[in-house]
N, C-alpha and C positions, 0 to 999 in steps of 0.2 A: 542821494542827490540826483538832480534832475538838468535840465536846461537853465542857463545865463539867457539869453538872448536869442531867437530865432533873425535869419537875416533871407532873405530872395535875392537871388544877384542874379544876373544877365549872364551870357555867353560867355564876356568881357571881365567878368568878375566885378562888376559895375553895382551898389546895393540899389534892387527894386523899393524895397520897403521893409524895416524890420519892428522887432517890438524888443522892450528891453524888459524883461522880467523878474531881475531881481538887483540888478544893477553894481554888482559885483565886478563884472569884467568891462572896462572900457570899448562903447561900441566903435573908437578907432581903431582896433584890434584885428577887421575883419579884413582891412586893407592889407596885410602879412598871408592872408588864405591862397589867393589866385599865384603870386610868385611862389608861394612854397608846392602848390597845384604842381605848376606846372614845371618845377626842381623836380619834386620828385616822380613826375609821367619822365622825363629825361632821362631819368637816372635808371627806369623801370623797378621802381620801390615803390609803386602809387597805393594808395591806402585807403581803407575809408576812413580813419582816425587819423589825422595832422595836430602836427604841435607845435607851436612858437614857445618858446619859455614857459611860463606856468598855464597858460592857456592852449586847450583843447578846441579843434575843428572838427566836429562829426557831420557827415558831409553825406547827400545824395543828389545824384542830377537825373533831371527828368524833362526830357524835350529840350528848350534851350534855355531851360534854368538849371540853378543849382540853390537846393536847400538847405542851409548851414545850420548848426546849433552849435552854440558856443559853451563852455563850461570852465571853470577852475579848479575846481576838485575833481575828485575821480567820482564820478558819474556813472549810472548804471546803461551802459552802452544800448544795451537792447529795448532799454525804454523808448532812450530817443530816438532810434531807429526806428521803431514800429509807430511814436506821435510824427515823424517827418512824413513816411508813408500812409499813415492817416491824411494828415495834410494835406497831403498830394489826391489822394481818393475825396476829400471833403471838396476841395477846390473844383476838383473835375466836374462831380454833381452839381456845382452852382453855374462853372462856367463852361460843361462840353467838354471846352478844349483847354489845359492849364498852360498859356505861354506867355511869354513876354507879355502882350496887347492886352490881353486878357486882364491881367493883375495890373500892368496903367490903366487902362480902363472902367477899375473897379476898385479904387485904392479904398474908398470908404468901406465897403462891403470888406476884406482882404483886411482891413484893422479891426473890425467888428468880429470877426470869425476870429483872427487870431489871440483877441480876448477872450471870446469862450471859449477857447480849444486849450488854453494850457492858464494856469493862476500861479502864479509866482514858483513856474517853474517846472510845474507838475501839471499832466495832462488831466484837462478836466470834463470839457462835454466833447465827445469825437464822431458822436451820431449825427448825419448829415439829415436825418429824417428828423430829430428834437430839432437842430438848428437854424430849418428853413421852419421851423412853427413860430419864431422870432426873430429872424434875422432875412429880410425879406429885398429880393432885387427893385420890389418899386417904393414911392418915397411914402413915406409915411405920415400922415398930419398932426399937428401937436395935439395932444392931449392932456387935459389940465385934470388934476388929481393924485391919488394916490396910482404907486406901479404896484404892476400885480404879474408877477410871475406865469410865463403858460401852464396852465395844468399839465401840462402831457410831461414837462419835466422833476413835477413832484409825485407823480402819480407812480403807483407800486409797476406797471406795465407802461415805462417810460420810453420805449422804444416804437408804442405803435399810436396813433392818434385815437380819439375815441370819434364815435359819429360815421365811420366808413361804411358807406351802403355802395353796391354794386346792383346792377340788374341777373346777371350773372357770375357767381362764382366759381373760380378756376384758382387751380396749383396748379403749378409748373414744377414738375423735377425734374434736371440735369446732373447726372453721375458723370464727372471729368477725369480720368484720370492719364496722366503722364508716367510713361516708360522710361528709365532715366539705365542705358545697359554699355558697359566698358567691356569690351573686347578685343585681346589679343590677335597678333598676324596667326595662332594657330587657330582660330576658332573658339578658343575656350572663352568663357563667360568668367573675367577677373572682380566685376561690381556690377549690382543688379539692383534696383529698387522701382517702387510704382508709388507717386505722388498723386494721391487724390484728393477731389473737394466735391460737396454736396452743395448745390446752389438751388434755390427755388427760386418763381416768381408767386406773389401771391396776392390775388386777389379778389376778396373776403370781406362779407358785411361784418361788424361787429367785432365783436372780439372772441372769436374758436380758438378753440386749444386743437391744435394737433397731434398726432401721435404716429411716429414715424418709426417700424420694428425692422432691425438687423436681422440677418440670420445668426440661427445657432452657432452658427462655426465660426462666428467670428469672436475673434478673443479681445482683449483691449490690456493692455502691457502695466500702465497707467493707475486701474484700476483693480487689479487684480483678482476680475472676473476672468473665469473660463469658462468654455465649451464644451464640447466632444475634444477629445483628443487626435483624432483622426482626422486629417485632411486639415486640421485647422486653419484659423485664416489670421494670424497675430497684428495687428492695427498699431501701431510705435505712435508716437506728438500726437495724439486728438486733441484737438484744439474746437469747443462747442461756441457759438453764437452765446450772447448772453441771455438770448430767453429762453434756452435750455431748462431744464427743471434739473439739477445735475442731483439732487435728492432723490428724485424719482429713478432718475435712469441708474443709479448705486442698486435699487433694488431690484428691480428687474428687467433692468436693459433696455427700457422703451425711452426714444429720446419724444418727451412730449413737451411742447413749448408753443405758446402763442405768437404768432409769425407779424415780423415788421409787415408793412406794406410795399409792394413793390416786389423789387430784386433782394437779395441780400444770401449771403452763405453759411449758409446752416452749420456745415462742420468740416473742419482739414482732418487727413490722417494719413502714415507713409507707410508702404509694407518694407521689410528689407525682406527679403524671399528671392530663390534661384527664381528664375522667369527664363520661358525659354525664349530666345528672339526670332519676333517675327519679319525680320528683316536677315538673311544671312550674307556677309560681305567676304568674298574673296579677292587680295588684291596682289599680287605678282610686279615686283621692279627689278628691272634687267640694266645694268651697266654697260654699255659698248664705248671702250677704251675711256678718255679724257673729256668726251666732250657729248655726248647722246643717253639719255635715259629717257628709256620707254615705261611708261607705267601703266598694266593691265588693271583697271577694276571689275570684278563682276558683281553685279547684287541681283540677286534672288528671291523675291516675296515667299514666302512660304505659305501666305494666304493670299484671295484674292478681291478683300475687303480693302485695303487702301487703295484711294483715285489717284494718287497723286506724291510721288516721291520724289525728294530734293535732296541730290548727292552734292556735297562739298568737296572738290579736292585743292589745297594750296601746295604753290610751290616754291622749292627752297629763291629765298633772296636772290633777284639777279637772274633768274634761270624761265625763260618766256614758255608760255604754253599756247602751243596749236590747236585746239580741240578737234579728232577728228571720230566723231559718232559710228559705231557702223550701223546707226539707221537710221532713217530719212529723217531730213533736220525738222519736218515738221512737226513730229515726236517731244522737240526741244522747244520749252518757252524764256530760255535764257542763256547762253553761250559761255559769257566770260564778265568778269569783274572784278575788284580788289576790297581786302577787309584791311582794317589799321592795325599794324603789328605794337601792341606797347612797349613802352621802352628803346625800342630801334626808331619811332620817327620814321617808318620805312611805311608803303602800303605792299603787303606780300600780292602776288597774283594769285588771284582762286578761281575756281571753275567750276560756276552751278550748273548743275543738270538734271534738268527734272523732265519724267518719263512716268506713263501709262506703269501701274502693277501688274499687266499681265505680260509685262513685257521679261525677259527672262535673264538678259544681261547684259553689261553693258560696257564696250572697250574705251579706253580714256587713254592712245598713245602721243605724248606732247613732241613737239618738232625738235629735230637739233636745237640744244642749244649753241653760243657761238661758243669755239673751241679756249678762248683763253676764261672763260666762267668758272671752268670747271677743272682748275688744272691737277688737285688731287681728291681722291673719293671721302677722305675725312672730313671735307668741307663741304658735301651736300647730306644738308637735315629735311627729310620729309616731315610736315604737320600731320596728325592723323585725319584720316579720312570721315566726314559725317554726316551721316543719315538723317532727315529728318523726314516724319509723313503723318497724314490725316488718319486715323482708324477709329470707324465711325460703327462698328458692328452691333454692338452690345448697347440698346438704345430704351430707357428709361423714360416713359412720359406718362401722364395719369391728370386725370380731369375728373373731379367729381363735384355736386353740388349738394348743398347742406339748405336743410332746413333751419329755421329760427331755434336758438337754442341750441342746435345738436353738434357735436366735433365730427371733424375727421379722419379717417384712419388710412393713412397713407401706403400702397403697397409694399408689401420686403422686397428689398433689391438681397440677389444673391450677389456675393462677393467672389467671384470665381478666378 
C-alpha cells in the first residue's frame, strides 16, 4: 500500500493544494494534522508518523511548507518518504526556490506534476529530466489530433533525451563524503562512520556509455563481491542511479551507465569503520560553589586542510553565557545566538565559534551566572559539544573529450 492523498499546507497548517488519489480517506481529515502537530511538539513526542483514528499522517517540512501524505492502511513508510522527498527535489528544479509563492504561483504546473508523479497511489514518473520534456512552464497551443506520448518516456534509455550535441564535452566528478564521529569526555571514539555520494555533471553529445572503475579494495557488503582482504574498504547501502547496468557491475565491478544530462548522482554508500578524528576536542567544567561554572574548550586540528571551523557549545536552561575568546575577536565571525529546544517551547542559549584551523585552541569561560539559577548541581545538564568543518583535501576532478562513437572511461578514485 502506498499514499491516499498528497496535501502542501503552509506554516499555518493552512492546505496549498492537494490531489486525492484514491479517495479512501476523506480530504477533511487533514484539518486533525496541524492540532495533533503541534500536541505532540508540546508534549516532546513529535514524530514523523501521526495518527488520528484509522488514518495516518506521514509528514515532512521543507522551508515553510509542510508535505503530507495521508493513508488508511498500513503503508510502506519508506515509500512515501522517499516520493515526498522526490517531490520536494522535482519542485525545486522547476521552481529554484520550493515556498509558499512559488506553488500559488504555479497551481497549474504543481497539479500537472503531481499527476505524473504518483497514479493511484503509487509513484510513478519522478525524473524531473522526462517531466520538463512534457510538462513545460510556458503555455502551450492547442493541438488537434491524435496525443502522442514524448519518446524519451518510452524509450529503453528513458532518463536521458536523445539529439544532445555540445561543442565541447565535459564530466564533472565530485566525491563528497561526510564524517559522522561520537566521542566521549575521555577521547575515546564510541560511533564512527563516513557518508558518501558520487555526483557528476555531464555534458555529452549523444548517447556514451560511461565506465567508471573502483579500486580493488573496495568490497560491497550488498553484493557479495570481495577484494584483497588487507586494508579493505567494506561499502554498507549502495544505492546506484538507475542507468547503472547492475548486470554488468555483478561481474566485474565496473559501474558502466549512460549518464542523465546535467547534474544528477550516480551512487550513495556508508563505511561503518574506526576513523580516526580529525578534529580532537578537550573540554574541562569546573563548578565554583552554587552559582558560577566555567567551561574550558580546547580543539585542536590535527590537520591543516580545514579553513574554517564552527564549534557549538549550549547552555543549561536559565544559565546566560558571556563569551570571552582568548583571541582577538576578529578571529570570530559569530559570537552568540539561540537553537529551539523540542519539547520545552524554550530557546537554549548556544555559542558559535568559528576560527582559523591553525589556530590551536580555544577557551570558552561563561560569566556568573545569577546565584539563585543554580541553587543545586543535579539541576545543571550540559548539551554536548559540536564540531562542524569544511575538508576540502582529497579533490577529484577529470575532463575528458570523446570523439563520435567512442565512450569514456572515467578515472579510479582510491577510497582511502
Amino acid at each position: 500500500m502506498s499514499a491516499s492523498a498528497v496535501f502542501i499546507l503552509d506554516v499555518k497548517g493552512k492546505p496549498l493544494i492537494s490531489r486525492n488519489y484514491k479517495g479512501d480517506v476523506a480530504m477533511s481529515e487533514i484539518e486533525h494534522f496541524m492540532p495533533l502537530l503541534m500536541q505532540r511538539e508540546e508534549e516532546g513526542a513529535l514524530a514523523p508518523l501521526l495518527s488520528h483514528g484509522r488514518v495516518h499522517f506521514l509528514w515532512i517540512k521543507h522551508s515553510n511548507l509542510y508535505l503530507v501524505a495521508t493513508t488508511l492502511k498500513n503503508a510502506n513508510a519508506s515509500l512515501v518518504y522517499s516520493f515526498l522527498y522526490k517531490t520536494v527535489e522535482v519542485f525545486s528544479e522547476y521552481f529554484k526556490e520550493l515556498e509558499e509563492e512559488s506553488i500559488r504561483d504555479n497551481f497549474v504546473i504543481v497539479y500537472e506534476l503531481l499527476d505524473e508523479l504518483m497514479d493511484f497511489g503509487f509513484p510513478q514518473t519522478t525524473d524531473s529530466k522526462i517531466l520538463q520534456e512534457y510538462i513545460t512552464q510556458q503555455g502551450n497551443k492547442l493541438v488537434t489530433g491524435k496525443s502522442r506520448v514524448p519518446p524519451t518516456v518510452t524509450n529503453a534509455v528513458s532518463w536521458r533525451s536523445e539529439g544532445l550535441k555540445y561543442k565541447k564535452n565535459e564530466v564533472f566528478i565530485d566525491v563528497i563524503e561526510s564524517v559522522n564521529l561520537l566521542v566521549n569526555a575521555n577521547g575515546s571514539v564510541l560511533l564512527s562512520e563516513i557518508v558518501g555520494t558520487i555526483k557528476l555533471k555531464v555534458f555529452l553529445s549523444g548517447m556514451p556509455e560511461l565506465r567508471l572503475g573502483l579500486n580493488d579494495r573496495v568490497l560491497f557488503e550488498l553484493t557479495g563481491l570481495s577484494g584483497s582482504k588487507n586494508k579493505s574498504v567494506e561499502l554498507e547501502d549502495v544505492k546506484f542511479h538507475q542507468c547503472v547496468r547492475l548486470s554488468r557491475f555483478d561481474n566485474d565491478r565496473t559501474i558502466s551507465f549512460i549518464p542523465p544530462d546535467g547534474d544528477f548522482e550516480l551512487m550513495s554508500y556508508r563505511l561503518s569503520t574506526q576513523v580516526k578524528p580529525l578534529i580532537w576536542i578537550e573540554s574541562v567544567i569546573e563548578k565554583f560553589s552554587h552559582s558560577r561554572v566555567e567551561i574550558m574548550v580546547k580543539v585542536g586540528p590535527g590537520e591543516q586542510h580545514s579553513q574554517h571551523l564552527i564549534c557549538q557549545l549550549s547552555s543549561p536552561p536559565g544559565l546566560p553565557i558571556a563569551l570571552q575568546p582568548r583571541w582577538s575577536p576578529r578571529w570570530f565571525s559569530r559570537m552568540s545566538g539561540t537553537v529551539p529546544r523540542r519539547g520545552l517551547g524554550l530557546a537554549v542559549p548556544s555559542t558559535w565559534v568559528a576560527f582559523p584551523a591553525a589556530c590551536s585552541q580555544l577557551g570558552l569561560p561563561p560569566s556568573p551566572a545569577p546565584s539563585g539559577l543554580c541553587s543545586t548541581d543535579h539541576h545543571i545538564h550540559f548539551s554536548p559539544v559540536w564540531i562542524s568543518f569544511p575538508h576540502s583535501r582529497h579533490i577529484v576532478g577529470s575532463q575528458h573529450c570523446l570523439n563520435d562513437g567512442q565512450s569514456i572511461s572515467c578515472p579510479y578514485y582510491d577510497f582511502n
